[in-house]
PyMOL Python script that loads the backbone (N, CA, C, O; Angstrom):
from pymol import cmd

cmd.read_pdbstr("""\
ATOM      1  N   UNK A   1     124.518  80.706 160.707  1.00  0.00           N
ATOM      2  CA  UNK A   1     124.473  80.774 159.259  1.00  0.00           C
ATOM      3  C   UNK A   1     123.191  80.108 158.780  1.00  0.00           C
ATOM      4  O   UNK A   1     122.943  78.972 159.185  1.00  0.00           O
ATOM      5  N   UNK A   2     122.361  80.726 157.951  1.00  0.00           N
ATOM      6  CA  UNK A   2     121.043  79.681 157.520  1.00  0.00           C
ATOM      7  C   UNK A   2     121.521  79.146 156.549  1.00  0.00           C
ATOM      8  O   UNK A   2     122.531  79.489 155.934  1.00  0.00           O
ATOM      9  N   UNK A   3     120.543  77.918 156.266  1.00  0.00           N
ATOM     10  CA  UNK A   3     120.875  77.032 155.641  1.00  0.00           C
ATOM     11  C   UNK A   3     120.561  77.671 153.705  1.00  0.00           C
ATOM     12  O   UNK A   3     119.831  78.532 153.214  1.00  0.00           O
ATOM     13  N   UNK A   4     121.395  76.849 153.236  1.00  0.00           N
ATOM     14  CA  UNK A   4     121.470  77.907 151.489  1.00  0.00           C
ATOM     15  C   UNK A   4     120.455  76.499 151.140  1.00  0.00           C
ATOM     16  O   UNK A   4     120.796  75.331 151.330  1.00  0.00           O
ATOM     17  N   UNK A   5     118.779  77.093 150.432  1.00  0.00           N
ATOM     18  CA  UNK A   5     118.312  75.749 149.979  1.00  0.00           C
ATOM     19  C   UNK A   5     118.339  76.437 148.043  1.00  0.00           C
ATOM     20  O   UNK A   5     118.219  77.519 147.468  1.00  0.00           O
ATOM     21  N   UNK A   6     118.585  74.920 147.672  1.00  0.00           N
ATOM     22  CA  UNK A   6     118.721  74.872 146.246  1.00  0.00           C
ATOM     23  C   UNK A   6     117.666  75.319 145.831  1.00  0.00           C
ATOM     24  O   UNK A   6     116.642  75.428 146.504  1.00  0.00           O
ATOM     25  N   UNK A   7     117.856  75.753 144.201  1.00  0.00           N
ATOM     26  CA  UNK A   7     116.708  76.127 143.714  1.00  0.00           C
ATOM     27  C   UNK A   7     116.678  75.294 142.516  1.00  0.00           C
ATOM     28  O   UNK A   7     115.574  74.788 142.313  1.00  0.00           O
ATOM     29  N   UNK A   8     117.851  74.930 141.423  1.00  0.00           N
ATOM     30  CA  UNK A   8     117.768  74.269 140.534  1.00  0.00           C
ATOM     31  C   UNK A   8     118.963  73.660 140.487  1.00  0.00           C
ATOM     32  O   UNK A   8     120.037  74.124 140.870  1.00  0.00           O
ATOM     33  N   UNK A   9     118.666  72.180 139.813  1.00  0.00           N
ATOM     34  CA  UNK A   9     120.078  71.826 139.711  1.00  0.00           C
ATOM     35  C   UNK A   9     120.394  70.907 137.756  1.00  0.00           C
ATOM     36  O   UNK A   9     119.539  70.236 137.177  1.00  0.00           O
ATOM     37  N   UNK A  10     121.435  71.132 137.360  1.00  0.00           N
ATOM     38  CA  UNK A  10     121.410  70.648 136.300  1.00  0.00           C
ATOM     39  C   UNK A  10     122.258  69.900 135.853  1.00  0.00           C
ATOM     40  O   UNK A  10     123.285  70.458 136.239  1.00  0.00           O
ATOM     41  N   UNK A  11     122.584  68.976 135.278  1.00  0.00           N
ATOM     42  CA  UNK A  11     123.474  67.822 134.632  1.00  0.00           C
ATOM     43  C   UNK A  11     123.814  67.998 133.393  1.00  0.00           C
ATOM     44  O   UNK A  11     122.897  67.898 132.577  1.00  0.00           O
ATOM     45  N   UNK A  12     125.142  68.294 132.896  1.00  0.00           N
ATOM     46  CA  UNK A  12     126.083  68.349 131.770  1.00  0.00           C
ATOM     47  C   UNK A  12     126.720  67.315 131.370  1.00  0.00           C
ATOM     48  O   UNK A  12     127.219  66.741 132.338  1.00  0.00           O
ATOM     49  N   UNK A  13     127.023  66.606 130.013  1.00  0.00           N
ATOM     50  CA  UNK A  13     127.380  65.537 130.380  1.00  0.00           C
ATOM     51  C   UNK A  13     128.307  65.733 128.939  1.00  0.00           C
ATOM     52  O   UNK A  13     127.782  66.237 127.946  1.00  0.00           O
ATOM     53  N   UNK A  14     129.889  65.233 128.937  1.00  0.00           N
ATOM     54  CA  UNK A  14     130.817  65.959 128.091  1.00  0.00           C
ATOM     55  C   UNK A  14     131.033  64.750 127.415  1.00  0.00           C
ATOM     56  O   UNK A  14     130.815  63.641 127.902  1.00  0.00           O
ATOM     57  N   UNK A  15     131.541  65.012 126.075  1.00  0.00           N
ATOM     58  CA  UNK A  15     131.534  63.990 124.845  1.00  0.00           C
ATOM     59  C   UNK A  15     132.646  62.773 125.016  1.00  0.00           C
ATOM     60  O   UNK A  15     132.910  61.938 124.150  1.00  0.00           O
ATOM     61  N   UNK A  16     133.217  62.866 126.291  1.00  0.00           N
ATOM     62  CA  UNK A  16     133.909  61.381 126.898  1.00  0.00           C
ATOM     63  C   UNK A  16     133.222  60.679 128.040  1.00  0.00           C
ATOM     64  O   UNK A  16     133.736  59.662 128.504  1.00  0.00           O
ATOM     65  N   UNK A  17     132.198  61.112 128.479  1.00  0.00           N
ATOM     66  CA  UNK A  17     131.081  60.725 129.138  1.00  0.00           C
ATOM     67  C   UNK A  17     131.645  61.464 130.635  1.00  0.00           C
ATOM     68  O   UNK A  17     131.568  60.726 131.618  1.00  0.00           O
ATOM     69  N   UNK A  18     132.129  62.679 130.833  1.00  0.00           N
ATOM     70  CA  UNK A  18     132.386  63.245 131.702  1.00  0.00           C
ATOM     71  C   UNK A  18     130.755  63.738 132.602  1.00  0.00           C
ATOM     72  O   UNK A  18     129.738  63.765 131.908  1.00  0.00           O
ATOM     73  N   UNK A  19     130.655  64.061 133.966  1.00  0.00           N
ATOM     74  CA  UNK A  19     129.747  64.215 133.676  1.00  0.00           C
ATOM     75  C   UNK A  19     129.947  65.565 135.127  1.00  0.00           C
ATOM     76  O   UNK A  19     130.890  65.588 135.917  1.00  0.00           O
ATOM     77  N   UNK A  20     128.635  66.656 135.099  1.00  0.00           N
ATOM     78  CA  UNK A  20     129.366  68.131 135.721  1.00  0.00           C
ATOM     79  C   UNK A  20     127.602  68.354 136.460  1.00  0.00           C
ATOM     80  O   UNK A  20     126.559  68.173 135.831  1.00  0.00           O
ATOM     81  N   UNK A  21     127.695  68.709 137.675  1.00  0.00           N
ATOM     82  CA  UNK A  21     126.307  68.772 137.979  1.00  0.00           C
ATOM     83  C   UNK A  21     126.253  70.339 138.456  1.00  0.00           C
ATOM     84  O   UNK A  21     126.572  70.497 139.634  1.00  0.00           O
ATOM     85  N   UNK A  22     125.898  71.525 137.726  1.00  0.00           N
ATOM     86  CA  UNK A  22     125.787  72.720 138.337  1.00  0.00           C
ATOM     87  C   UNK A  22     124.303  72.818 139.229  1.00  0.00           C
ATOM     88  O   UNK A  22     123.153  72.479 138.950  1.00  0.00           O
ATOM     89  N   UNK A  23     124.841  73.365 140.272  1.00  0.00           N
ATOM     90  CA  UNK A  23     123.615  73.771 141.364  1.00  0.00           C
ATOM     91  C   UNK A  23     123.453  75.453 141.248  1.00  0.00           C
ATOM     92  O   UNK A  23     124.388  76.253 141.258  1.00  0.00           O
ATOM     93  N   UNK A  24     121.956  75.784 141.131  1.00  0.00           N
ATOM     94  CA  UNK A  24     121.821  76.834 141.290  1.00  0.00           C
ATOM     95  C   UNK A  24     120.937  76.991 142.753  1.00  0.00           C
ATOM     96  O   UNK A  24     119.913  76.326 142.911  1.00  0.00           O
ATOM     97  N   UNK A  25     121.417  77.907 143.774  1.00  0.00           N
ATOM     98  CA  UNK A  25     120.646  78.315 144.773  1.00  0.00           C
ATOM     99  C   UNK A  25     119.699  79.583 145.054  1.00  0.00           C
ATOM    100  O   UNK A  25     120.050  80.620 144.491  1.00  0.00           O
ATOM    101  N   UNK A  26     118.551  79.635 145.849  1.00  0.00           N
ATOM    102  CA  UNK A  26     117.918  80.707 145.923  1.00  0.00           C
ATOM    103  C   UNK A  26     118.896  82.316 146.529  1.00  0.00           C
ATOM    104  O   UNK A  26     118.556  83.497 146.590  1.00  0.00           O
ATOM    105  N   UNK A  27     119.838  81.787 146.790  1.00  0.00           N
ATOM    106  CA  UNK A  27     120.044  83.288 147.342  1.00  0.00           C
ATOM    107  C   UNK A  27     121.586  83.872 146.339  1.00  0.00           C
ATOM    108  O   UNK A  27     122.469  84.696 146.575  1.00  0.00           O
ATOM    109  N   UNK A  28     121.327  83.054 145.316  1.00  0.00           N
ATOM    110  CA  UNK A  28     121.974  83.423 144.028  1.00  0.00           C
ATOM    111  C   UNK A  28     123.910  82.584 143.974  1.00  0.00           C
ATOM    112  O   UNK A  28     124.872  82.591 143.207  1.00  0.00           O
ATOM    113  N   UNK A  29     123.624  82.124 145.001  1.00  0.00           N
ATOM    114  CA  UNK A  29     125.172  81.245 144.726  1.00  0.00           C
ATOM    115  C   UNK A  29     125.290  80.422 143.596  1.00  0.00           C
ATOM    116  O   UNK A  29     124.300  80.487 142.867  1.00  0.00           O
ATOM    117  N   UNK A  30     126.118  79.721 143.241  1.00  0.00           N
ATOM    118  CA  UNK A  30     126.265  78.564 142.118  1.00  0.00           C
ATOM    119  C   UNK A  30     127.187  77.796 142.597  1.00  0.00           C
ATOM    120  O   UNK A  30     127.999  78.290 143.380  1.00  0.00           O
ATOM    121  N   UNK A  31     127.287  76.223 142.190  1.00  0.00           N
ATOM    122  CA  UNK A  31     128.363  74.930 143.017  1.00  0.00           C
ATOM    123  C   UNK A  31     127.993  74.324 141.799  1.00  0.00           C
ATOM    124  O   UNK A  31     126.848  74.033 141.451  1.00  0.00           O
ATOM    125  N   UNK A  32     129.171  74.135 141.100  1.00  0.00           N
ATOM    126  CA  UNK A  32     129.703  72.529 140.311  1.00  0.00           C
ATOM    127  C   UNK A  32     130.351  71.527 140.967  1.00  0.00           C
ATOM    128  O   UNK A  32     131.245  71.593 141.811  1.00  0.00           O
ATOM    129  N   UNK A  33     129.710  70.444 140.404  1.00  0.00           N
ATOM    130  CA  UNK A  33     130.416  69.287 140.883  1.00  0.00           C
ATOM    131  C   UNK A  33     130.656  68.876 139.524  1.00  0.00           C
ATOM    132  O   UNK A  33     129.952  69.151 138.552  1.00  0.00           O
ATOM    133  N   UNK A  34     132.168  67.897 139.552  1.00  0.00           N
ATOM    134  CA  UNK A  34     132.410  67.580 138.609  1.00  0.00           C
ATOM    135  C   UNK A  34     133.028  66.085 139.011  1.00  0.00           C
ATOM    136  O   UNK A  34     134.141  65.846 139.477  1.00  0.00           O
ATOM    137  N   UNK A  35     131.817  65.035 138.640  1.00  0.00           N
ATOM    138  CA  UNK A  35     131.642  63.850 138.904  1.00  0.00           C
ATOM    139  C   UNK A  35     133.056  63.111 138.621  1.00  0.00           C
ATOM    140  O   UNK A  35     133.794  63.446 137.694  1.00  0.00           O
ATOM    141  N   UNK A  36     133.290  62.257 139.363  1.00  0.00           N
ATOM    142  CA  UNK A  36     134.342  61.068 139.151  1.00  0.00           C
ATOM    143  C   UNK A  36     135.776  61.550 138.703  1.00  0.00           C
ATOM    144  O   UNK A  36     136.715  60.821 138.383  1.00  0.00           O
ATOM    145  N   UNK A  37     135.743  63.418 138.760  1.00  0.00           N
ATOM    146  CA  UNK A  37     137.272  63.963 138.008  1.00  0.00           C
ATOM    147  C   UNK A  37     138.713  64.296 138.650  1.00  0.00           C
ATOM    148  O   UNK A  37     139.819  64.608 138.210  1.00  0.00           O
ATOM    149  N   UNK A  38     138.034  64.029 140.138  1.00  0.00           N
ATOM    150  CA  UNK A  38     139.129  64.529 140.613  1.00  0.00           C
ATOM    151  C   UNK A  38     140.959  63.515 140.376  1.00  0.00           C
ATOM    152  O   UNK A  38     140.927  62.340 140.010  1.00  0.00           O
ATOM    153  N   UNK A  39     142.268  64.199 140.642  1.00  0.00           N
ATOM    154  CA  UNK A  39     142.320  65.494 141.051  1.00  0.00           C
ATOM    155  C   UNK A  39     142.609  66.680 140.117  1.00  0.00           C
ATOM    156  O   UNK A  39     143.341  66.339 139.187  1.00  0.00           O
ATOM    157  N   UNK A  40     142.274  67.877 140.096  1.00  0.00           N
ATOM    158  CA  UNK A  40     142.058  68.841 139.194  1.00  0.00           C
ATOM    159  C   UNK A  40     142.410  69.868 139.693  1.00  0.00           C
ATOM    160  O   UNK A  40     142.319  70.073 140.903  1.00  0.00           O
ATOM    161  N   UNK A  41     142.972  70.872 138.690  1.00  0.00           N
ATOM    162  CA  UNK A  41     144.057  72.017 139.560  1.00  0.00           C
ATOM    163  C   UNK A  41     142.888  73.495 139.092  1.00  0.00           C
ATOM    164  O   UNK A  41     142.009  73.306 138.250  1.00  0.00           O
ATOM    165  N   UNK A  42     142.996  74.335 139.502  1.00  0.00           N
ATOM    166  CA  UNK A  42     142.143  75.662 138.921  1.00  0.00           C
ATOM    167  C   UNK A  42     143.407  76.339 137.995  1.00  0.00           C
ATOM    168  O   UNK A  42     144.471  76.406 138.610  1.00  0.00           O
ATOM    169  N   UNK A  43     143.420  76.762 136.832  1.00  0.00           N
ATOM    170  CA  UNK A  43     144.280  76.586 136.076  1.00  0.00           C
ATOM    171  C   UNK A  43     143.983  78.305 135.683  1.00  0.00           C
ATOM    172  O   UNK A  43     144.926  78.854 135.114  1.00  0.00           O
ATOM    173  N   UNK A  44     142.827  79.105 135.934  1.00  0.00           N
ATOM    174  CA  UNK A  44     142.574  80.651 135.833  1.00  0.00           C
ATOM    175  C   UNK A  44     141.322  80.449 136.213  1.00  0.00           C
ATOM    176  O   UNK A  44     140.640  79.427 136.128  1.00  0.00           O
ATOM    177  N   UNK A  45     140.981  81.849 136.781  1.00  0.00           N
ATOM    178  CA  UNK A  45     139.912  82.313 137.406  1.00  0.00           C
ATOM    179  C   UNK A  45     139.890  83.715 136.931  1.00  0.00           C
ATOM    180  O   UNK A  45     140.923  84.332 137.190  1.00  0.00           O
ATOM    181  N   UNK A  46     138.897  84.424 136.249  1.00  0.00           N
ATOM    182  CA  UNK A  46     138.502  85.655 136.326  1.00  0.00           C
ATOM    183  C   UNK A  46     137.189  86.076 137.043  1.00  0.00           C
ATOM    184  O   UNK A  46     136.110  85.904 136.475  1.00  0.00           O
ATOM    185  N   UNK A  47     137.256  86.564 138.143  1.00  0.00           N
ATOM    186  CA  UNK A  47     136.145  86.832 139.376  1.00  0.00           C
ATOM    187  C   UNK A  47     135.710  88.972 139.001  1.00  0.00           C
ATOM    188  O   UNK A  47     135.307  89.784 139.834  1.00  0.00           O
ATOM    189  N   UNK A  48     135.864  89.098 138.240  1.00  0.00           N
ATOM    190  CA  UNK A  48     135.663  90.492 137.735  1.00  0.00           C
ATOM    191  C   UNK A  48     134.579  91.186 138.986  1.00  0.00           C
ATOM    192  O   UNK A  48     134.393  90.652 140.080  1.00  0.00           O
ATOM    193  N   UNK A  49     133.970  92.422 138.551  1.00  0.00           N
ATOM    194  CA  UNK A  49     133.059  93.441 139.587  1.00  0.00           C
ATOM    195  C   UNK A  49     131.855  93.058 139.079  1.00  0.00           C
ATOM    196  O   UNK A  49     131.804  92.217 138.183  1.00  0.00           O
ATOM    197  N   UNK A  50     131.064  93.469 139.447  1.00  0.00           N
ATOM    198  CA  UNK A  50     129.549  93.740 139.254  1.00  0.00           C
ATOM    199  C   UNK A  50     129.084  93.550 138.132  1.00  0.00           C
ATOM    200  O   UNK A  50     129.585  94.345 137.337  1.00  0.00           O
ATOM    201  N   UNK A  51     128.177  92.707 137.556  1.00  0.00           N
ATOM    202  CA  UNK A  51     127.787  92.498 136.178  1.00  0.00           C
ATOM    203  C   UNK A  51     128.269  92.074 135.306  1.00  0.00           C
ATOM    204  O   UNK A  51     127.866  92.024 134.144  1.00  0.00           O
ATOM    205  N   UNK A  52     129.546  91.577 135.927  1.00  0.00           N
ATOM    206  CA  UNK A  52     130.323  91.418 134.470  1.00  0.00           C
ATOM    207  C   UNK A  52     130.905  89.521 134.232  1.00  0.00           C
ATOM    208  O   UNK A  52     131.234  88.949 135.272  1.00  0.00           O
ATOM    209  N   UNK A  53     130.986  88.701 132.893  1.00  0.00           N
ATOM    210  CA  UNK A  53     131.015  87.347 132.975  1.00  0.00           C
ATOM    211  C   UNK A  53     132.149  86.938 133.882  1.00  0.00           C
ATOM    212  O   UNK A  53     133.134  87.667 133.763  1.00  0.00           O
ATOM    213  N   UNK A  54     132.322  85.448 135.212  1.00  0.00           N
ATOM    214  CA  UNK A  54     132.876  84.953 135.851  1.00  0.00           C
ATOM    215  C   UNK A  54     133.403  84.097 134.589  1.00  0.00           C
ATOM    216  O   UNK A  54     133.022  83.974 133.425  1.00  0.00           O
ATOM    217  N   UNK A  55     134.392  83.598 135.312  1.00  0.00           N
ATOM    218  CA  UNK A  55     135.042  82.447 134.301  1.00  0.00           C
ATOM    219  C   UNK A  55     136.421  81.844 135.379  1.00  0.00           C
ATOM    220  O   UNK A  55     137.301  82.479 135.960  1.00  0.00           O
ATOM    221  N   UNK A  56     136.075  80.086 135.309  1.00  0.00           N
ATOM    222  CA  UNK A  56     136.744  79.237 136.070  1.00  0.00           C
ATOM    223  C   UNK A  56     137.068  78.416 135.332  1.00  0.00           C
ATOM    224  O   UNK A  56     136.201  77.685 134.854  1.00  0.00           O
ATOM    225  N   UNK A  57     138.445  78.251 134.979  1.00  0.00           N
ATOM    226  CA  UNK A  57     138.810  77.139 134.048  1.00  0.00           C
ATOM    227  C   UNK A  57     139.492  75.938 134.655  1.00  0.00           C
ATOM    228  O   UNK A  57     140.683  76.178 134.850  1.00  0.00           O
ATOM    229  N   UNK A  58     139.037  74.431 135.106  1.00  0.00           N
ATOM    230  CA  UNK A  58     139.685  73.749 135.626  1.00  0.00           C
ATOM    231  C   UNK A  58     140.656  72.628 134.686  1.00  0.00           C
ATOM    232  O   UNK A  58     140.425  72.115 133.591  1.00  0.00           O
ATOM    233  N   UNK A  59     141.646  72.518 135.473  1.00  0.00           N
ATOM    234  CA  UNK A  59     142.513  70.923 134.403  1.00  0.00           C
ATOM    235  C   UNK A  59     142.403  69.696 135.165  1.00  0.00           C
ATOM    236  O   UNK A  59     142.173  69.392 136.335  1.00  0.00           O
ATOM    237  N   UNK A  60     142.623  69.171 134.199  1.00  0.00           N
ATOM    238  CA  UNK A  60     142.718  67.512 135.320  1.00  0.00           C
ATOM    239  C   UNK A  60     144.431  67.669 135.215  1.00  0.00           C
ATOM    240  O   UNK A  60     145.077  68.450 134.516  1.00  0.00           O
ATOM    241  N   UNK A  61     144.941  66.560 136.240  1.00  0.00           N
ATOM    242  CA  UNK A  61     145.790  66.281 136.778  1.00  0.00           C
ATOM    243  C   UNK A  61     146.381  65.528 136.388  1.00  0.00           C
ATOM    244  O   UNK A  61     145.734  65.022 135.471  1.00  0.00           O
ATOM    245  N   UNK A  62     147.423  64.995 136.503  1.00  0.00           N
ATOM    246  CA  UNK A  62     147.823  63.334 136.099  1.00  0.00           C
ATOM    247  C   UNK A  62     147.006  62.641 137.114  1.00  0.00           C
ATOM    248  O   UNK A  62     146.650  63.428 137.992  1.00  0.00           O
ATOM    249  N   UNK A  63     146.499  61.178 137.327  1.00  0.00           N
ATOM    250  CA  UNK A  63     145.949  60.353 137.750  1.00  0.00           C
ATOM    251  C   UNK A  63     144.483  60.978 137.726  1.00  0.00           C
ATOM    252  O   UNK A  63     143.833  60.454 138.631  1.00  0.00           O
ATOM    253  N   UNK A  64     143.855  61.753 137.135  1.00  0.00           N
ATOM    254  CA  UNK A  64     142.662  61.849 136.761  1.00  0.00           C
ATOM    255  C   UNK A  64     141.957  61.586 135.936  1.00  0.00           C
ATOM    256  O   UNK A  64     142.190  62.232 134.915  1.00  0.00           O
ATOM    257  N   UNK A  65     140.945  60.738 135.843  1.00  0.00           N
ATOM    258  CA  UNK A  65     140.115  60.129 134.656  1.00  0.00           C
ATOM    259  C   UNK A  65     139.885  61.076 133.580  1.00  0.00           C
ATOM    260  O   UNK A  65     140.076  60.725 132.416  1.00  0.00           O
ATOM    261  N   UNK A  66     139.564  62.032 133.815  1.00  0.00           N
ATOM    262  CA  UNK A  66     139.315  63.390 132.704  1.00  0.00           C
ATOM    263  C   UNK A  66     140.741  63.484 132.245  1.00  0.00           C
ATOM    264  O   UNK A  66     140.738  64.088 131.172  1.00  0.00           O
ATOM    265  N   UNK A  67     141.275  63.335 132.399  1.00  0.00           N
ATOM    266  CA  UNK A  67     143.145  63.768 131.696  1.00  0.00           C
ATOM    267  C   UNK A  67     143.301  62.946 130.001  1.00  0.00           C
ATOM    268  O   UNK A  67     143.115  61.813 129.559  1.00  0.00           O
ATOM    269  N   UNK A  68     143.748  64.293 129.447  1.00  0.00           N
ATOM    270  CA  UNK A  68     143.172  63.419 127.617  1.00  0.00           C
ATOM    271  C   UNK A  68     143.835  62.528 127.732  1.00  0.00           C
ATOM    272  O   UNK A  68     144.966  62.428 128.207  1.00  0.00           O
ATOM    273  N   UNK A  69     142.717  61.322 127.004  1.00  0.00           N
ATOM    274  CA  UNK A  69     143.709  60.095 125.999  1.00  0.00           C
ATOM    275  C   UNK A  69     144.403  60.586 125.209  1.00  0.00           C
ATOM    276  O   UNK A  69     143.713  61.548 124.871  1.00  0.00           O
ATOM    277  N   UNK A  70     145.307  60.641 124.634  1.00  0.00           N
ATOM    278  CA  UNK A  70     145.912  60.595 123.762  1.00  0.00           C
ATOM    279  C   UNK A  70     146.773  59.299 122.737  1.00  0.00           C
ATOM    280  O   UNK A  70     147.708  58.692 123.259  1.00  0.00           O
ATOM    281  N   UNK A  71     146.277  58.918 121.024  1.00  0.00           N
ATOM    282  CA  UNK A  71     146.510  57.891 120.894  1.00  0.00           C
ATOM    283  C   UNK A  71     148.036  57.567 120.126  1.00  0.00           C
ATOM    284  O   UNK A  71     148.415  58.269 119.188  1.00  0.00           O
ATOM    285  N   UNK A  72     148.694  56.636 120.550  1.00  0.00           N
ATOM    286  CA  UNK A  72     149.926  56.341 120.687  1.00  0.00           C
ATOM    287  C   UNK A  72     149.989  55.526 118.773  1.00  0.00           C
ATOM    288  O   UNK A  72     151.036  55.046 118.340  1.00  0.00           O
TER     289      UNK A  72
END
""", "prot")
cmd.dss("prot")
cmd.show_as("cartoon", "prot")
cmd.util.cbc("prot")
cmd.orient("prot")
């Protein structure tokens, strides 16, 4: 298998100080990381055909830092 080298990588950073690092690679893959969130369930995925928008929606979990505050 050759090795996949990056091509760009970028940092998102969400209004609770979440923070999401998408990698873009040369041979067209993509990898998020999503800093300090785990654990997190995939909650829908639409992986459609050819040309058309992906969409990955993740949740946090109970015992996950990302899991809303909510105030009492």
């Amino acid at each position: 298998m050759a090795t996949r080298r990056l091509g760009h990588t970028v940092n998102v950073k969400g209004p609770r100080g979440q923070s999401v690092d998408v990698k873009f690679f040369t041979d067209g893959a993509i990898r998020f990381r999503l800093n300090e969130a785990g654990p997190m369930m995939i909650r829908y995925a639409f992986l459609p055909g050819s040309g058309q928008n992906v969409i990955v929606e993740l949740t946090p979990t109970a015992g996950s830092p990302w899991t809303a505050q909510t105030k009492g």
